[in-house]
N, C-alpha and C positions, 0 to 999 in steps of 0.2 A: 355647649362644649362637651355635656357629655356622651350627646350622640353623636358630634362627631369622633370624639374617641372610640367608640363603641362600635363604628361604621370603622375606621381606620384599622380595627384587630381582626377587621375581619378575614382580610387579603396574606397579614399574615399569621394566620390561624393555619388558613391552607395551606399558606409554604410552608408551616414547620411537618402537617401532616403529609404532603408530599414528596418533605425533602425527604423524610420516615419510610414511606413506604413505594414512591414514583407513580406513574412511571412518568420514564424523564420526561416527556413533552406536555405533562401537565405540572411538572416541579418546575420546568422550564417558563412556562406562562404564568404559573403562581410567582415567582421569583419578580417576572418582568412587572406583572399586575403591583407586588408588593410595593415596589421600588416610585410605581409610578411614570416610569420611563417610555415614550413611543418609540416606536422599532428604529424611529429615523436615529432617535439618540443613539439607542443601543448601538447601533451600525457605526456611528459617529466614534461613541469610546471604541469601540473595537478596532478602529483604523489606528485611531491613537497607541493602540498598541501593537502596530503590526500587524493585522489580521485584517484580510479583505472578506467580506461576508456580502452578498444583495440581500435586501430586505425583505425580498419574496423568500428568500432563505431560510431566511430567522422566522416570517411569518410560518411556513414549511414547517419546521421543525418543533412551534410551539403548539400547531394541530395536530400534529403527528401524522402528518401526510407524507415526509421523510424526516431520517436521521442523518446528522451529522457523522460523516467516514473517512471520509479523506483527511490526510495528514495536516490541510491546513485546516479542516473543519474541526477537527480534535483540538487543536491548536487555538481556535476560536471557543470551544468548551471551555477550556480551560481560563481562558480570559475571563469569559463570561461571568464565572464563578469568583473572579477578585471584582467585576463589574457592579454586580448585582446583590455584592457584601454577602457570600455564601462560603460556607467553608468549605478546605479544600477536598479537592476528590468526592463531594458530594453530587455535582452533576454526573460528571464521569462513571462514577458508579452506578449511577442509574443506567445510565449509555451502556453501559458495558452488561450489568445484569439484565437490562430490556433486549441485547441483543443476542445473549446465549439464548434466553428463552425462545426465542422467537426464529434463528440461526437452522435452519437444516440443510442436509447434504453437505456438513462441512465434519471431519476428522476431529477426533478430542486434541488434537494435537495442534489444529485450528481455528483452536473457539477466539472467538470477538475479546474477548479479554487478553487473549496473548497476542493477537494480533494488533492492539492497542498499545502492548510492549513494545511488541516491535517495531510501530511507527514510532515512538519516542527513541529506541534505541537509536533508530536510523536519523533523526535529527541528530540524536546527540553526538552522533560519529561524523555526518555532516559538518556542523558548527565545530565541530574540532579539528575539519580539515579545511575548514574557514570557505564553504559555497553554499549556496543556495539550491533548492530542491531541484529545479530543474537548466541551471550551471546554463543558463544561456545559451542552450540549442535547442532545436526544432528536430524530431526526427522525420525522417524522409523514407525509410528502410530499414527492418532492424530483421535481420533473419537468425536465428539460435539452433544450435543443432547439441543434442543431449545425448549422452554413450551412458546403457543404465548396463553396469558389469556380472559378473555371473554370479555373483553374490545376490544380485535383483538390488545393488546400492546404485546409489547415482553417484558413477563412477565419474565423468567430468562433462562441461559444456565447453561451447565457442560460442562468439556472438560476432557477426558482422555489422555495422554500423554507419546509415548513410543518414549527415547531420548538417544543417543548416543554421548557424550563428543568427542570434538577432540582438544580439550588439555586440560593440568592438570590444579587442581583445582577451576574448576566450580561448585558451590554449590547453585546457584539458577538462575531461569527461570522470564522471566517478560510478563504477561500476559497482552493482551491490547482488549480491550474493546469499542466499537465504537458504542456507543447509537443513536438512531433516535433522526430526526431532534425534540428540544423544547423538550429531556431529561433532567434531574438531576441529573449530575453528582457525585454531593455532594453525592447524597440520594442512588447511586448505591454500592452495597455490593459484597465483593469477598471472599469467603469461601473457605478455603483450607481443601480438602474432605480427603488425602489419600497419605503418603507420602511429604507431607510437612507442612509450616505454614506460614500464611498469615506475611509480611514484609512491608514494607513501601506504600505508596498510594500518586499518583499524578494524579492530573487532570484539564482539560482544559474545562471552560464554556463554550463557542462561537461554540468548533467542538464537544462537548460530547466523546472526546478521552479519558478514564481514562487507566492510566499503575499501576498494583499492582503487587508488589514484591511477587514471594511462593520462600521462602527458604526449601533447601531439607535437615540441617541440617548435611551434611556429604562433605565432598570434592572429587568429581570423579577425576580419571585419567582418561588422553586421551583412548578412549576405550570403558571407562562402558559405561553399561548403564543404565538407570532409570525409573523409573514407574512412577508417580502420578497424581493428580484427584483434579481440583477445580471448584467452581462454582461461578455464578453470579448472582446476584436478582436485575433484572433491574425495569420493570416499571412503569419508571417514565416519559414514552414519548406518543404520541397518537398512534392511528392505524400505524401497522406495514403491509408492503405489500412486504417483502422477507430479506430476511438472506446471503450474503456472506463471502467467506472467502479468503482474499488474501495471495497467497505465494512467498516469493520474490526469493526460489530455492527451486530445486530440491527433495522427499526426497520422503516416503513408503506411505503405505497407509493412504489415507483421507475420513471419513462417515462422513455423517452428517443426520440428522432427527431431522425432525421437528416435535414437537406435538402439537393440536390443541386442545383448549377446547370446550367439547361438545355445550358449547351455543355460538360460532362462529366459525364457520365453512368456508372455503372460496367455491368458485363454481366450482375453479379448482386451480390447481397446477401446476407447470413446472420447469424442471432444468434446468442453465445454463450455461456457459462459454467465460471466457472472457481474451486473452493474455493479456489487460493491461489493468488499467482502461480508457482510452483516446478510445480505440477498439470499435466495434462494437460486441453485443451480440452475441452469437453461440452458437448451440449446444443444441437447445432448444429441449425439448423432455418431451410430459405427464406425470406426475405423479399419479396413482393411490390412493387411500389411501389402505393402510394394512391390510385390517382385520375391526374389530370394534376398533381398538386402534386409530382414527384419525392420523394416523403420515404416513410423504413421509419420503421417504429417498434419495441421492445417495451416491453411493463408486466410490471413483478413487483410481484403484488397486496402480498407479505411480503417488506423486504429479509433478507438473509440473509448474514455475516459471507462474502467472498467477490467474485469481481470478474463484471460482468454487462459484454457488451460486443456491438457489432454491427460485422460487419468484412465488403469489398467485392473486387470484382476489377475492374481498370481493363481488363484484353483478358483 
């Protein structure tokens, strides 16, 4: 008995010094190690709460060959940590400081920890307007066009929207809205251009996250599909120095263009791409401007789970 005791402190000896010090994908396997648990179980409670996780996944993530980014993977973190009897905010934290450290080409105003805010805020505004992350459409089309004012703010966008149902009776989409840093929320506006009408509005101070309801007035079956068109009159933040856009799957084509006002103009332009936000940039590649219309653009013929972004230099 007492080397099996002896044998048994060993697994969590490690967890306590990893939960201490991380990094998370060895706090992660210490915890699973401790517990005793194969991945199938862990997969197993995880469902039980909501959380769809593959096992290649969890394996992933306990080698540290990826981290957990995506909103439902945070989401799985978080489980994990009432799974595996750890206290709260102890993965996460690791997550979050293994990912500043490691984080480049992204703005202090972007680091992995705010950005970790603001997936939670955007649940939380979600579940408040009672849907789900991806409200039952498929996109097919999604083209955006951005007016940055002579201020150098991001003074408003439009977004056209070509969507495909895949189940019955979905009748509105929820647009979200992610203002620079020291926006106003409050003072931001969402116009429904075309095919729907503006519905409910929620927002968050601290991350300038706003979610507004367009209702499309009809109820699709699994199948249709639908058209419409709204806008944004943002601002209300200071100089803006690039625009992205994150996709959490798969789906047709994504444009974007940006327009500049004649009395700010940046020195250059450039596009870019990024698997997750925690990644390192790719993909970068000059941007012209068009003609005398001041505006870049790019097109991804395939969206791809991942963030597509075009970012400028003011001098």
């Amino acid at each position: 008995m007492r080397h099996a005791t002896e044998h048994a402190d060993v697994p969590t000896t490690e967890l306590d010094t990893a939960l201490r010090g991380g990094p998370f994908h060895v706090a992660l396997r210490a915890a699973i190690a401790a517990r005793g648990l194969p991945l199938q179980r862990v997969q197993h409670h995880l469902s039980r709460h909501g959380v769809k996780v593959g096992v290649t996944s969890l394996s992933y993530w306990q080698q540290g060959a990826r981290r957990p980014q995506r909103p439902e993977s945070l989401r799985a973190v978080r489980a994990l940590e009432e799974i595996l009897q750890l206290p709260d905010e102890s993965l996460i934290r690791l997550l979050a400081e293994s990912q500043e450290h490691t984080a480049t080409g992204q703005s202090a105003g972007h680091s992995y920890r705010s950005l970790l805010e603001a997936s939670d805020v955007l649940d939380r505004l979600r579940a408040d307007l009672g849907r789900s992350p991806d409200g039952g459409l498929h996109t097919l089309g999604h083209h955006e066009y951005v007016r940055i004012g002579a201020r150098r703010e991001l003074a408003a966008r439009e977004a056209h929207h070509i969507v495909r149902a895949h189940r019955d009776g979905v009748d509105r989409f929820l647009a979200v809205h992610h203002g620079d840093p020291g926006c106003r929320p409050q003072h931001i506006r969402v116009r429904a251009l075309e095919n729907c009408h503006a519905g409910r509005v929620r927002w968050d101070q601290d991350t300038g996250v706003l979610v507004a309801e367009l209702l499309f007035g009809t109820r699709l079956r699994s199948g249709d599909t639908f058209l419409f068109r709204y806008g944004v009159e943002d601002g209300t933040a200071g100089p803006c120095g690039e625009y992205l856009h994150r996709f959490c799957s798969p789906g047709g084509q994504y444009a974007l263009q940006v327009r500049f006002d004649t009395a700010a103009l940046p020195v250059r332009c450039h596009r870019f791409t990024q698997p997750s936000e925690a990644a390192p940039r790719s993909g970068r590649q000059a941007l012209p401007f068009t003609g005398p219309h001041h505006c870049v653009h790019v097109v991804e013929p395939r969206i791809r789970p991942g963030i597509v972004g075009i970012a400028w230099d003011w001098e």
